[in-house]
C-alpha positions as protocol buffer text, in pm:
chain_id: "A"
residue {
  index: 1
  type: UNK
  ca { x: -25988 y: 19553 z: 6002 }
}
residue {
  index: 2
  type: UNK
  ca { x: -26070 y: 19568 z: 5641 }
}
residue {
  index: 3
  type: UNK
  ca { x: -25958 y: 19790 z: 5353 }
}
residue {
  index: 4
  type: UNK
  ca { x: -26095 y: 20148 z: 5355 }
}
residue {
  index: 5
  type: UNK
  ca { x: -26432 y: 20130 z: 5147 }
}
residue {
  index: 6
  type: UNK
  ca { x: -26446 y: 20474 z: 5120 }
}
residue {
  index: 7
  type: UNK
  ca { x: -26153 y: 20430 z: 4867 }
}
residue {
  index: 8
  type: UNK
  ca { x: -26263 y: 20296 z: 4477 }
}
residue {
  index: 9
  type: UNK
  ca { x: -26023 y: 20093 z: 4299 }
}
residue {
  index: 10
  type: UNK
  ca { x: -25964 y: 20367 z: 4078 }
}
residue {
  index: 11
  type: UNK
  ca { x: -25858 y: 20651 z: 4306 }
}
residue {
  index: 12
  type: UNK
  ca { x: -25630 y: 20347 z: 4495 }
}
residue {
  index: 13
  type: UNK
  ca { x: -25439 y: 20287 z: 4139 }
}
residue {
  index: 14
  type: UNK
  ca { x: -25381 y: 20663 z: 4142 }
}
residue {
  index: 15
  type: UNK
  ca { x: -25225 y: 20657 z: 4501 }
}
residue {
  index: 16
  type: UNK
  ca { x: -25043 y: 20377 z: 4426 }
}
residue {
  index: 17
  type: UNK
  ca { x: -24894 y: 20539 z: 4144 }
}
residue {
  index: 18
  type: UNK
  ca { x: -24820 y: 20860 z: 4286 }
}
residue {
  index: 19
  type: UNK
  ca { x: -24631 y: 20685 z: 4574 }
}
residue {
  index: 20
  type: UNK
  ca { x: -24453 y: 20512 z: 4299 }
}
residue {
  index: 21
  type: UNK
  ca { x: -24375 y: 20852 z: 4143 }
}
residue {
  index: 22
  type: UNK
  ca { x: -24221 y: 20956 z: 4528 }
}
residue {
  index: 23
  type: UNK
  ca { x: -23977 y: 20675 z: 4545 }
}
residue {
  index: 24
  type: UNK
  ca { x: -23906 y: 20693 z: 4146 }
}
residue {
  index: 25
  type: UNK
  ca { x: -23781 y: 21043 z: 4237 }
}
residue {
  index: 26
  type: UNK
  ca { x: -23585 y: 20949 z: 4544 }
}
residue {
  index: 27
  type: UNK
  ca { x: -23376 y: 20698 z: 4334 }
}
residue {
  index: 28
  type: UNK
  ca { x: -23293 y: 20929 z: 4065 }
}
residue {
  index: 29
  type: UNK
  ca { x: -23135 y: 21135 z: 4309 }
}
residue {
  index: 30
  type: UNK
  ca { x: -22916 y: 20852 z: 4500 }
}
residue {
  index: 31
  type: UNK
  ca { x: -22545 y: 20837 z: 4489 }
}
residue {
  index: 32
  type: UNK
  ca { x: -22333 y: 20556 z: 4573 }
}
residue {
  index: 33
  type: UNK
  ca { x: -22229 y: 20695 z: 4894 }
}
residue {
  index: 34
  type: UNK
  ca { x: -22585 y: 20855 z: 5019 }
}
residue {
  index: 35
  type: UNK
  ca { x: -22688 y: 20450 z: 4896 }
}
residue {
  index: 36
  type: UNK
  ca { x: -22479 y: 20356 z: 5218 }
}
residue {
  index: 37
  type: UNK
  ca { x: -22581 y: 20597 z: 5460 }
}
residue {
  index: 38
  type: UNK
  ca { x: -22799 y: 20506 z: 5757 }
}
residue {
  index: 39
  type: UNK
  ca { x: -23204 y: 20541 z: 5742 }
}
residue {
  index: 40
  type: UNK
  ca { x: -23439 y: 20630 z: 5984 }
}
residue {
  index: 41
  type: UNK
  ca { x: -23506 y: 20215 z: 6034 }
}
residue {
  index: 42
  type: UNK
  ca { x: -23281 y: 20136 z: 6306 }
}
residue {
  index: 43
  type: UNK
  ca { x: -22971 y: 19906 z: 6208 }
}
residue {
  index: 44
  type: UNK
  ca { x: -23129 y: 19952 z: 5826 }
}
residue {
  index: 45
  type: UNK
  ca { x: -22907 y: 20140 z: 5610 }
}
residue {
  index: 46
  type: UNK
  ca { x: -23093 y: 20328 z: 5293 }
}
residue {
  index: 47
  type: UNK
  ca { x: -22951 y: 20016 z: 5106 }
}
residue {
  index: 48
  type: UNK
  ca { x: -23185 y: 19840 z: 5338 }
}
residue {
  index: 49
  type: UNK
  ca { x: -23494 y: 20004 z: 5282 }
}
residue {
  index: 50
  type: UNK
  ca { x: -23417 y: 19987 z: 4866 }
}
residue {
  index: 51
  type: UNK
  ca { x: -23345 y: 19672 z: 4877 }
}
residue {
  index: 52
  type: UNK
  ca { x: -23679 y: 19605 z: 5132 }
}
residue {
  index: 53
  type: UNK
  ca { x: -23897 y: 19803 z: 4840 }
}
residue {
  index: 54
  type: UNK
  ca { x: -23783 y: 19588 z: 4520 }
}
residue {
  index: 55
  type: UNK
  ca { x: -23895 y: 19276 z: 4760 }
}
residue {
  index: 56
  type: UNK
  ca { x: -24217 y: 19430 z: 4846 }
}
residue {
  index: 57
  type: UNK
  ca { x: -24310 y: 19535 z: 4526 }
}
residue {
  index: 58
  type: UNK
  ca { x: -24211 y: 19178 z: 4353 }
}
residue {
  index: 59
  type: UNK
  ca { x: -24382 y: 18998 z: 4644 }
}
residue {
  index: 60
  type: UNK
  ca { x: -24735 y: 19187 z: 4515 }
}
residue {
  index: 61
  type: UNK
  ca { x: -24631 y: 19124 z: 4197 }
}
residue {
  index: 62
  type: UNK
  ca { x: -24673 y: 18784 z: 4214 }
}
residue {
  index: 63
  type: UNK
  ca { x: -24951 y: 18748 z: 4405 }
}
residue {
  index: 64
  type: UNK
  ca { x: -25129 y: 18913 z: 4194 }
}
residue {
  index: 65
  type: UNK
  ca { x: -24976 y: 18677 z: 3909 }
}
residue {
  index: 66
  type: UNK
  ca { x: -25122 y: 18399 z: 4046 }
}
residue {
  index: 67
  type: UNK
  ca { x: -25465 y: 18585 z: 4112 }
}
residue {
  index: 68
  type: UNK
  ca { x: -25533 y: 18617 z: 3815 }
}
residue {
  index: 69
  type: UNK
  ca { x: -25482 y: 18230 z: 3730 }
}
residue {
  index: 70
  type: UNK
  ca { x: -25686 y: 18178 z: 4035 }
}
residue {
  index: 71
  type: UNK
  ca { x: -25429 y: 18034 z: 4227 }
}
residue {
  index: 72
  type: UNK
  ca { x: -25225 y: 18154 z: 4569 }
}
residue {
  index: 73
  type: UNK
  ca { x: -24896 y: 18149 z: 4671 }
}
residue {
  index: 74
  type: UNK
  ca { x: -24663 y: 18276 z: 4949 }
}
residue {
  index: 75
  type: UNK
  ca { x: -24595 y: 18582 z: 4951 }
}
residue {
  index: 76
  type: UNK
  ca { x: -24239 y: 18628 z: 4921 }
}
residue {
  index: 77
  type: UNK
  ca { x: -24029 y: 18361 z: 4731 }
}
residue {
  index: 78
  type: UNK
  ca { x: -23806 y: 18156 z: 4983 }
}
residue {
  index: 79
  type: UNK
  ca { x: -24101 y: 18255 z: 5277 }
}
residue {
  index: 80
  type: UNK
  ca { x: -23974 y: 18517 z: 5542 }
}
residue {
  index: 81
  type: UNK
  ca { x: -23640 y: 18383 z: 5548 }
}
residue {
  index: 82
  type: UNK
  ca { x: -23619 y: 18454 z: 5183 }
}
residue {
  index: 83
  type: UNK
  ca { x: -23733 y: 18803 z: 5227 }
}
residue {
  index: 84
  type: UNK
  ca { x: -23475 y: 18888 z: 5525 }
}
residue {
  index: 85
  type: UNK
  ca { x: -23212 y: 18717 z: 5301 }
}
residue {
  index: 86
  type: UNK
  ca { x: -23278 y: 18911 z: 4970 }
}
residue {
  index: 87
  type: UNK
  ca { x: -23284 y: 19213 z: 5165 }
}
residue {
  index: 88
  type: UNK
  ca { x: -22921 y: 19191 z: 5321 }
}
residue {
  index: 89
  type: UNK
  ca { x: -22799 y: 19046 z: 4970 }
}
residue {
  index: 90
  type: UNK
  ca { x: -22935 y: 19368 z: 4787 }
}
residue {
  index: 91
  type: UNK
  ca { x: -22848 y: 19625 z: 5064 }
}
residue {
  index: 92
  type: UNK
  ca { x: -22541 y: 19700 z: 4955 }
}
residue {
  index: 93
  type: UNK
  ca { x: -22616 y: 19768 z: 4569 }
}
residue {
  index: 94
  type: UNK
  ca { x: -22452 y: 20063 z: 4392 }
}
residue {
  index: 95
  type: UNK
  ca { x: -22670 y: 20395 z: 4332 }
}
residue {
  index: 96
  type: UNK
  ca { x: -22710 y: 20263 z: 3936 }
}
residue {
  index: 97
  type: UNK
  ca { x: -22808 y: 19912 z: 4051 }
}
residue {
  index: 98
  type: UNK
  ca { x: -23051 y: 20018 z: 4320 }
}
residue {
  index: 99
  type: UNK
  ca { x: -23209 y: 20221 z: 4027 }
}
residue {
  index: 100
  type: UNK
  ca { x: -23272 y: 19967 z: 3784 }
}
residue {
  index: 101
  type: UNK
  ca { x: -23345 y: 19714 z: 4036 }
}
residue {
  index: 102
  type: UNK
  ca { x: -23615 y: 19918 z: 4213 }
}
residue {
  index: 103
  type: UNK
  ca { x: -23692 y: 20104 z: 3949 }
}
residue {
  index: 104
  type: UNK
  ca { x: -23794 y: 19755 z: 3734 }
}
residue {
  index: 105
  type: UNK
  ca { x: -23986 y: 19664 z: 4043 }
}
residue {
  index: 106
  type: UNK
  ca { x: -24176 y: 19912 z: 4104 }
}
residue {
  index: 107
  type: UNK
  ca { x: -24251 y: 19920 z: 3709 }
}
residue {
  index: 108
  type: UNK
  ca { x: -24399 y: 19532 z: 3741 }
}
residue {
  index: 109
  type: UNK
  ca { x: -24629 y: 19602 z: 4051 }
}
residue {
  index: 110
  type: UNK
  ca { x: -24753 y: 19908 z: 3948 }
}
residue {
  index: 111
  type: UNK
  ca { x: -24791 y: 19779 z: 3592 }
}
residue {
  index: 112
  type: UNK
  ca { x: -24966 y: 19476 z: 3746 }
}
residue {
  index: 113
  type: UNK
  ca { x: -25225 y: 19648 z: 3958 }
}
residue {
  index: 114
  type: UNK
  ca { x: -25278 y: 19901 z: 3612 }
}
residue {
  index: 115
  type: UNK
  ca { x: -25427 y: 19604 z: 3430 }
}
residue {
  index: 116
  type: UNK
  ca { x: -25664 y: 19482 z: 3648 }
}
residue {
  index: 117
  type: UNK
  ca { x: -26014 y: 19420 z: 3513 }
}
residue {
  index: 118
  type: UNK
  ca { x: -26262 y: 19540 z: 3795 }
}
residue {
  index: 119
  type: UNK
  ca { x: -26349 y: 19177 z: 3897 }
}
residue {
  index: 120
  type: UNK
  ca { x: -25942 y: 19103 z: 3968 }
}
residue {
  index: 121
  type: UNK
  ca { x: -25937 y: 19315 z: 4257 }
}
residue {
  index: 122
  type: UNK
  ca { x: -26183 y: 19036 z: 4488 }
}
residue {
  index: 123
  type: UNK
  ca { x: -25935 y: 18763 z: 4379 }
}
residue {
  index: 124
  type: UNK
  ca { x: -25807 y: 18574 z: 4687 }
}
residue {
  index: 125
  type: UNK
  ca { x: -25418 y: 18572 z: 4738 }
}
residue {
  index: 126
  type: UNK
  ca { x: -25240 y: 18492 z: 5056 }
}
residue {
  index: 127
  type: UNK
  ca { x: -25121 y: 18837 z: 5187 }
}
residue {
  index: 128
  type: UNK
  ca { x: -25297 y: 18843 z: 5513 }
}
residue {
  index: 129
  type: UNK
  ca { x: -25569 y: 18608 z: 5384 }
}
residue {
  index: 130
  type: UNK
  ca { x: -25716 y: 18895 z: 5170 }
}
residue {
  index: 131
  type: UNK
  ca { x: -25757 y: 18954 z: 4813 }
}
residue {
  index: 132
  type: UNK
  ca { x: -25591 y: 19189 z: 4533 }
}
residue {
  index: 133
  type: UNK
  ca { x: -25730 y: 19483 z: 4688 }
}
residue {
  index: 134
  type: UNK
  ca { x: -25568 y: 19415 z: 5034 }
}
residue {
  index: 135
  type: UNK
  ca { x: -25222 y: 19383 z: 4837 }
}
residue {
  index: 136
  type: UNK
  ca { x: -25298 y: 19763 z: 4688 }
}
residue {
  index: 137
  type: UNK
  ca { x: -25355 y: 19869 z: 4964 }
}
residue {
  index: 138
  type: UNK
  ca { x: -25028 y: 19714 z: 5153 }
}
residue {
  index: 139
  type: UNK
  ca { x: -24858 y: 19851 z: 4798 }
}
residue {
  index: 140
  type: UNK
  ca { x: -24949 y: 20207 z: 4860 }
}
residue {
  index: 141
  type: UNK
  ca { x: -24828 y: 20210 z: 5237 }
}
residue {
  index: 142
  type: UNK
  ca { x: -24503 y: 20073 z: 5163 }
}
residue {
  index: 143
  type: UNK
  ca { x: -24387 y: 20259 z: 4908 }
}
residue {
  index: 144
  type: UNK
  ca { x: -24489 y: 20585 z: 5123 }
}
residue {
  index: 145
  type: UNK
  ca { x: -24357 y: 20466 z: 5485 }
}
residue {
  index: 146
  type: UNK
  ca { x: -24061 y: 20395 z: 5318 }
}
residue {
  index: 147
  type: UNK
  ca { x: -24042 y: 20669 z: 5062 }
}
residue {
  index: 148
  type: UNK
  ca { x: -23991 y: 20835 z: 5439 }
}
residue {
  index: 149
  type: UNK
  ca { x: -23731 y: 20554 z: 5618 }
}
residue {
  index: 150
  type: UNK
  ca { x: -23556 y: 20713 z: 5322 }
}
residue {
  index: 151
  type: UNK
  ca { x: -23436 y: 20996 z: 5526 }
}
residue {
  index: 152
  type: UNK
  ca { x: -23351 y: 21201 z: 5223 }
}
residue {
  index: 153
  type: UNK
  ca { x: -23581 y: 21537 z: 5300 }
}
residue {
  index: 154
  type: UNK
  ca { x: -23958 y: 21364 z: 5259 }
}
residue {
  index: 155
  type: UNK
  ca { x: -24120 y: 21298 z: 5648 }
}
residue {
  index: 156
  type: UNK
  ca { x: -24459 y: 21259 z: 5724 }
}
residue {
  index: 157
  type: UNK
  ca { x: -24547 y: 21614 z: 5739 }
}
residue {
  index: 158
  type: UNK
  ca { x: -24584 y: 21512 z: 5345 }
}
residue {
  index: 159
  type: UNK
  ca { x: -24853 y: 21224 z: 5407 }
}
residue {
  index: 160
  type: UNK
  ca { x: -25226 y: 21309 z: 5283 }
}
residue {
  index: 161
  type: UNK
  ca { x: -25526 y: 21330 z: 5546 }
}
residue {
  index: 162
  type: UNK
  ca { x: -25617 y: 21016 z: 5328 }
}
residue {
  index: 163
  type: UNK
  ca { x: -25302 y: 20797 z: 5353 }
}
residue {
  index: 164
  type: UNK
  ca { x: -25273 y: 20904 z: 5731 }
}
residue {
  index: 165
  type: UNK
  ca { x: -25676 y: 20849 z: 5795 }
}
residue {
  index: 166
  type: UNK
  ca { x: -25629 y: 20448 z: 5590 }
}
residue {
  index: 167
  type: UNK
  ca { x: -25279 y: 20386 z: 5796 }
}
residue {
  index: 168
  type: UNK
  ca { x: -25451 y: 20470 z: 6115 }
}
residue {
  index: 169
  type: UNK
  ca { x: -25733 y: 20250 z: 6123 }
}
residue {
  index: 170
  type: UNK
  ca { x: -25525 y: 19989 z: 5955 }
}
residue {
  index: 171
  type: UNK
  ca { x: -25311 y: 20004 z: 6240 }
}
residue {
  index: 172
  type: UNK
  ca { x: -25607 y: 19974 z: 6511 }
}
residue {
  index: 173
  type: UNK
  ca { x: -25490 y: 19627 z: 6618 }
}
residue {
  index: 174
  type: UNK
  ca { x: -25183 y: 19781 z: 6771 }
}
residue {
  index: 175
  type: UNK
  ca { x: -25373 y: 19914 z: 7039 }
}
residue {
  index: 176
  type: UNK
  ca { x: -25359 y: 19729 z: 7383 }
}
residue {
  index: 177
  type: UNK
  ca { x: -25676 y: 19564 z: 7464 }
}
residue {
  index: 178
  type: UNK
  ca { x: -25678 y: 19743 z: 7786 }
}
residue {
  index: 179
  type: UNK
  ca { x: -25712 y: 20054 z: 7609 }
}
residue {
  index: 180
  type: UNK
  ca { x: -25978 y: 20285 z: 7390 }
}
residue {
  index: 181
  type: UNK
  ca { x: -25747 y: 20550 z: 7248 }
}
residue {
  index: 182
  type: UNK
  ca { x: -25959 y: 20849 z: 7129 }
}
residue {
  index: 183
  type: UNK
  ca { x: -25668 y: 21025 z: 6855 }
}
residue {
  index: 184
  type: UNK
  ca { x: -25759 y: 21389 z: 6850 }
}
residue {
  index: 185
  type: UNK
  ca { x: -25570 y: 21553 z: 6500 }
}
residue {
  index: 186
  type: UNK
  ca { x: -25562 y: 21926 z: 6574 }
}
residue {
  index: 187
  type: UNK
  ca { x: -25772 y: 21991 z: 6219 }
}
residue {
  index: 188
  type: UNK
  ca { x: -26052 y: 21712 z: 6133 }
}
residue {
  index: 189
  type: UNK
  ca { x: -26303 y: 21440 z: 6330 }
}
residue {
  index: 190
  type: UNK
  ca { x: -26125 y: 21275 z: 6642 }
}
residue {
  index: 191
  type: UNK
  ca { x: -26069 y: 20898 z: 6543 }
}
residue {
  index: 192
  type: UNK
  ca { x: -26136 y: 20598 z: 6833 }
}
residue {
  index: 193
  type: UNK
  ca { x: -25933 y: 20300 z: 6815 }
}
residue {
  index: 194
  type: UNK
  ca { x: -25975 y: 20005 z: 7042 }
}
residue {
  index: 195
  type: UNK
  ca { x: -26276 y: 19917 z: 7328 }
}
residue {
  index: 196
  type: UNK
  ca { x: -26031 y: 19904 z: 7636 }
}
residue {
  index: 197
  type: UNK
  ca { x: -26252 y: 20025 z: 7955 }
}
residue {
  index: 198
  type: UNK
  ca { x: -25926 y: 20241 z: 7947 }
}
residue {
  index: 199
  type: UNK
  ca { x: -25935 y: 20578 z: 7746 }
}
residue {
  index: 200
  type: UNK
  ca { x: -25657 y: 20772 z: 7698 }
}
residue {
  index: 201
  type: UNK
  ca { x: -25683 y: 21067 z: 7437 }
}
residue {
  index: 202
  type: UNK
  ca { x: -25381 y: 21133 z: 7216 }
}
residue {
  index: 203
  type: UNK
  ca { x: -25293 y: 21450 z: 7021 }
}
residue {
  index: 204
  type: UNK
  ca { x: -25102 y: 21602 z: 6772 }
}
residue {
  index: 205
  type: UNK
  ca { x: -25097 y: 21702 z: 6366 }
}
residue {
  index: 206
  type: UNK
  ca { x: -25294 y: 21374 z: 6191 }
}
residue {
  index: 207
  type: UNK
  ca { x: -24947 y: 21302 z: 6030 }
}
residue {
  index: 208
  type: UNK
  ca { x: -24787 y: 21277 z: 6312 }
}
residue {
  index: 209
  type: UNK
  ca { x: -25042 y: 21038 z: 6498 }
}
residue {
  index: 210
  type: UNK
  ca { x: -24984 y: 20792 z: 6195 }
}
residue {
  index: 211
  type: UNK
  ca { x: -24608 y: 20826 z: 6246 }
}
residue {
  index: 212
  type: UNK
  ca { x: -24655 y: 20729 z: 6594 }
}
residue {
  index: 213
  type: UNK
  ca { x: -24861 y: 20448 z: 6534 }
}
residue {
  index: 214
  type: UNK
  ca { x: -24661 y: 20286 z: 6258 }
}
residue {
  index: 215
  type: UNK
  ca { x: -24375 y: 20349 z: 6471 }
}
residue {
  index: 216
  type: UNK
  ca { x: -24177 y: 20613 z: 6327 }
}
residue {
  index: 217
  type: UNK
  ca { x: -24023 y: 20877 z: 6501 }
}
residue {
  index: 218
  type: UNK
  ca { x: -24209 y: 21223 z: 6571 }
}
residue {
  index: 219
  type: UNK
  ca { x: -24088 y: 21580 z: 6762 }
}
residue {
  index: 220
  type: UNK
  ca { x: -24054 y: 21619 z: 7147 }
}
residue {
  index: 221
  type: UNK
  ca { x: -24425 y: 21652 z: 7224 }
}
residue {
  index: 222
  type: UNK
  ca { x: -24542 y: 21641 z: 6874 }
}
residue {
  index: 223
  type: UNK
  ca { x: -24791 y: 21359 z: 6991 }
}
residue {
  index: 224
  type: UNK
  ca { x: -24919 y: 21428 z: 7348 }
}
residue {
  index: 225
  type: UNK
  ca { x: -25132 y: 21199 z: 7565 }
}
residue {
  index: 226
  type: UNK
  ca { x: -25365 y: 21264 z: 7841 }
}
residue {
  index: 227
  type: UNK
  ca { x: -25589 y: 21023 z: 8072 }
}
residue {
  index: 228
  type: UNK
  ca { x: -25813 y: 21173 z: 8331 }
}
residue {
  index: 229
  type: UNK
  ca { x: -25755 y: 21555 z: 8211 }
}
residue {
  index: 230
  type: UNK
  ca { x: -25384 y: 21469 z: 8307 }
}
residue {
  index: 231
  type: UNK
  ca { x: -25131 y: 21419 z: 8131 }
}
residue {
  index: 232
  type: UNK
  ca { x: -24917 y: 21080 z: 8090 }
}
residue {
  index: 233
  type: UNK
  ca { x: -24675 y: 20911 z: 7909 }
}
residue {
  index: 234
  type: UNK
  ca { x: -24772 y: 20783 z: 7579 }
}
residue {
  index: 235
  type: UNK
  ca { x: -24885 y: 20438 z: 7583 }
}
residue {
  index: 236
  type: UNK
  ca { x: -24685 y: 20155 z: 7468 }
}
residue {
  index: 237
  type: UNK
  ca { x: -24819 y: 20001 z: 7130 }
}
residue {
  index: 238
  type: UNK
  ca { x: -24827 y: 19666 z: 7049 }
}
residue {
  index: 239
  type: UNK
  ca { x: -24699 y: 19474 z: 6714 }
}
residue {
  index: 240
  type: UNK
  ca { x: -24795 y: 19585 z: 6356 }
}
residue {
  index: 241
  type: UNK
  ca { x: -25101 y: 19356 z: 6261 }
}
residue {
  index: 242
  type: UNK
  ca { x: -25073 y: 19006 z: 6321 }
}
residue {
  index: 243
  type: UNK
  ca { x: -25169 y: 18793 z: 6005 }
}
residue {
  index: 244
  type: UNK
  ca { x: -24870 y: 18740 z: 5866 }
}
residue {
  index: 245
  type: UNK
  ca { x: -24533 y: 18869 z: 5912 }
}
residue {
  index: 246
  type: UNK
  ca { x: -24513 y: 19276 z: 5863 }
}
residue {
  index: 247
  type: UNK
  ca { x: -24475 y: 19295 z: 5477 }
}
């Protein structure tokens, strides 16, 4: 799937920073012993999903560094392994470390995308084969799924129709190919994901059919599925986009 068009560059930098803002706030609030408490990422601790952040937002970083050279590199330095070894490293940071780590990080990505000139956001880098705009985009749901994996108050009850509307489609190629899931929000147009000779409609609040999707938990029968006027178990999804690895 491609980037929502629907979105200019413009009102993307504004998302971007107002995710930023989110997490900003989160970190300000951290102590050293919250730091170590578990998430809502299994096995991650909120160490983890810090930690996880500073590598995302350095990773876009320097793609876009190289953009703008006209060059491409991988995203993360080190390759996957390097990302899954700088996150254990930085997990267990103090509060005041996780702050100006992050913090810094967060400043250089959002910085970066800030200073674009409009032609900079076509530029080819290697996330997902894409160019800058596909890394904004990746940008603004990370720092919001996670501003949530968090689990310091903020759930997905606080995502925008627009966020939840962009994650949704994004996440289309999670559907089984068996399938044609017709996602029914209970306010706004009914979205259809997939062309499986299968249908199976799936309700619930908008925010809580993204949750689902990006595999996050949701309420006992917050998201409800039905398949013949009947209704049946949700269906199983399958892995976030292929590409490359989940960011």
């Amino acid at each position: 799937m491609g980037t929502d068009a629907a979105l200019s560059d413009d009102r993307l930098l504004s998302e971007i920073h107002a995710a930023a803002k989110g997490v900003r706030a989160e970190l300000e609030r951290l102590t050293d012993e919250s730091v170590s408490h578990p998430s809502e990422l299994p096995g991650w601790t909120r160490g983890h999903v810090l930690a996880h952040v500073q590598g995302i937002c350095s990773a876009m970083a320097r793609q876009l560094e190289y953009a703008r050279r006209g060059e491409k590199v991988e995203l993360y330095d080190g390759g996957y392994e390097g990302r899954n070894r700088a996150i254990e490293d930085g997990a267990g940071a103090t509060a005041d470390e996780h702050r100006e780590r992050v913090g810094a990080a967060i400043d250089v990505a959002v910085g970066g995308f800030g200073g674009l000139e409009p032609e900079d956001w076509d530029r080819p880098i290697t996330y997902r084969n894409g160019v800058v705009r596909d890394g904004g985009f990746a940008l603004w749901r990370e720092l919001v799924i996670h501003h949530t994996d968090l689990g310091t108050g903020c759930t997905q009850q606080e995502w925008s129709e627009g966020f939840c509307r962009h994650l949704i489609v994004f996440l289309e190629p999670r559907v089984p190919a068996a399938y044609t899931l017709v996602l029914r929000p209970d306010r706004g147009e009914e979205i259809r994901l997939g062309s499986g000779g299968d249908e199976v409609l799936v309700g619930g609040r908008l925010q809580d059919l993204a949750a689902w999707l990006a595999g996050r938990a949701t309420g006992h029968g917050a998201v409800r599925a039905e398949h013949g006027g009947a209704a049946v178990p949700l269906p199983e999804i399958g892995p976030w986009p292929s590409g490359v690895p989940a960011v």
